[in-house]
C-alpha positions in Angstrom: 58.4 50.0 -90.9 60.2 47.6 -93.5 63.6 47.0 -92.3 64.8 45.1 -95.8 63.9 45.6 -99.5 62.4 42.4 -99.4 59.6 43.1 -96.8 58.2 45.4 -99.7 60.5 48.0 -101.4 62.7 50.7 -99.6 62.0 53.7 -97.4 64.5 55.8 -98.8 66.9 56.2 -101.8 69.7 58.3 -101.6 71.5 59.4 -104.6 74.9 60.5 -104.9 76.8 61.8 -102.3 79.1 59.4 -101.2 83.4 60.6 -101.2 86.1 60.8 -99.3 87.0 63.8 -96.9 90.7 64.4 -95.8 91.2 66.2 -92.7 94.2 68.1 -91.7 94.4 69.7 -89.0 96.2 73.2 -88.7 96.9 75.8 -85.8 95.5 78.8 -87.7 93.9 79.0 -91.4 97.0 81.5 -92.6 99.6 81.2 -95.2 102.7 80.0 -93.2 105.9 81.8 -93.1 107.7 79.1 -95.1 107.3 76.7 -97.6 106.3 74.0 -95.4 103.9 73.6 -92.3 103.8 70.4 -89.4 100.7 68.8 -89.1 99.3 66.3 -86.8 98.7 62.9 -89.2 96.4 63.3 -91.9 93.0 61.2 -91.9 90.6 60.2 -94.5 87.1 59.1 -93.7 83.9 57.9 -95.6 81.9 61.4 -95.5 79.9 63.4 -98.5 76.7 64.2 -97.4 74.6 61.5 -98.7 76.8 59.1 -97.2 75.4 60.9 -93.8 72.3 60.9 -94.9 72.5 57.1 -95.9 74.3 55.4 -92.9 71.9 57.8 -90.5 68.7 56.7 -92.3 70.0 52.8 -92.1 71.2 53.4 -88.1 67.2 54.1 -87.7 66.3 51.1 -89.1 65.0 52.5 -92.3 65.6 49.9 -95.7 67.8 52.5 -97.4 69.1 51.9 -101.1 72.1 54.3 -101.9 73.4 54.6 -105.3 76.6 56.7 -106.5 79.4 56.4 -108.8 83.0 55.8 -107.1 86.4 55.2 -108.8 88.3 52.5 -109.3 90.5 53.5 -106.3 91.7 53.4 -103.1 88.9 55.5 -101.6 86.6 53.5 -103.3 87.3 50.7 -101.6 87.3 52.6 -98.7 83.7 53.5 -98.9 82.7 50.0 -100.3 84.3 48.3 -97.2 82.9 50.8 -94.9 78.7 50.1 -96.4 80.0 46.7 -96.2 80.6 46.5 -92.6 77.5 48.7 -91.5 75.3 46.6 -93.9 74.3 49.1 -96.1 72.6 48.4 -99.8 75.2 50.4 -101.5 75.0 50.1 -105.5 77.8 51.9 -107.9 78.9 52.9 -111.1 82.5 53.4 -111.7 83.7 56.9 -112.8 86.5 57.1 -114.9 87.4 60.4 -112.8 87.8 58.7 -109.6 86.1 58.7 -106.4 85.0 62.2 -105.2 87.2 63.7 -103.2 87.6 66.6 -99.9 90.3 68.3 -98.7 89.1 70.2 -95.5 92.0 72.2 -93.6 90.3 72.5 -89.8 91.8 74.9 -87.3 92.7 73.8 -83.8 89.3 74.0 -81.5 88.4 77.8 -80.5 86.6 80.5 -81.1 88.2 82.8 -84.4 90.0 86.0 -82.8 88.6 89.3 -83.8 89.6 91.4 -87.0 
């Protein structure tokens, strides 16, 4: 198995797929009562799901190229410091619409009550 382009080429492109996922946690998915709802602190994290497929493909040892566009951002920088640090062969465009982008609201841990 080549574990570098060099060694003869890559095992695996990936393109596109790379963003920025924000995750808020919530109690319950409803509409609160007011205008306004407390939430535990609001993370980002490197996610999309070619970035999965990417770093997972890489972590096996596999001489993975991965190509998106990003923005000229803050989460692109993000994700460019993160393939930095595993090592990843990360090429980019820039978008003049920024780095994609996820909002994901995820309800506290449980199984969903009955209707």
């Amino acid at each position: 198995m080549n574990t570098t382009a060099h060694e003869g080429g890559y095992d695996i492109l990936v393109a596109g797929g790379a963003g920025v996922d924000t995750i808020v946690r919530v109690p319950e998915l409803q509409v609160p009562p007011g205008d306004s709802l407390s939430v535990p602190p609001v993370r980002d994290y490197v996610a999309h799901t070619g970035n999965g497929v990417a770093r997972g493909a890489h972590a096996l040892g596999l001489a993975t190229k991965f190509i998106d566009f990003l923005g000229d951002d803050v989460q692109g920088q993000q994700i460019l410091a993160a393939y930095a640090a595993d090592g990843l062969d990360f090429s980019h465009v820039v978008s003049p619409h920024g780095t994609p982008r996820g909002v994901n609201l995820v309800e506290a841990p449980g199984p969903p009550e009955a209707v």
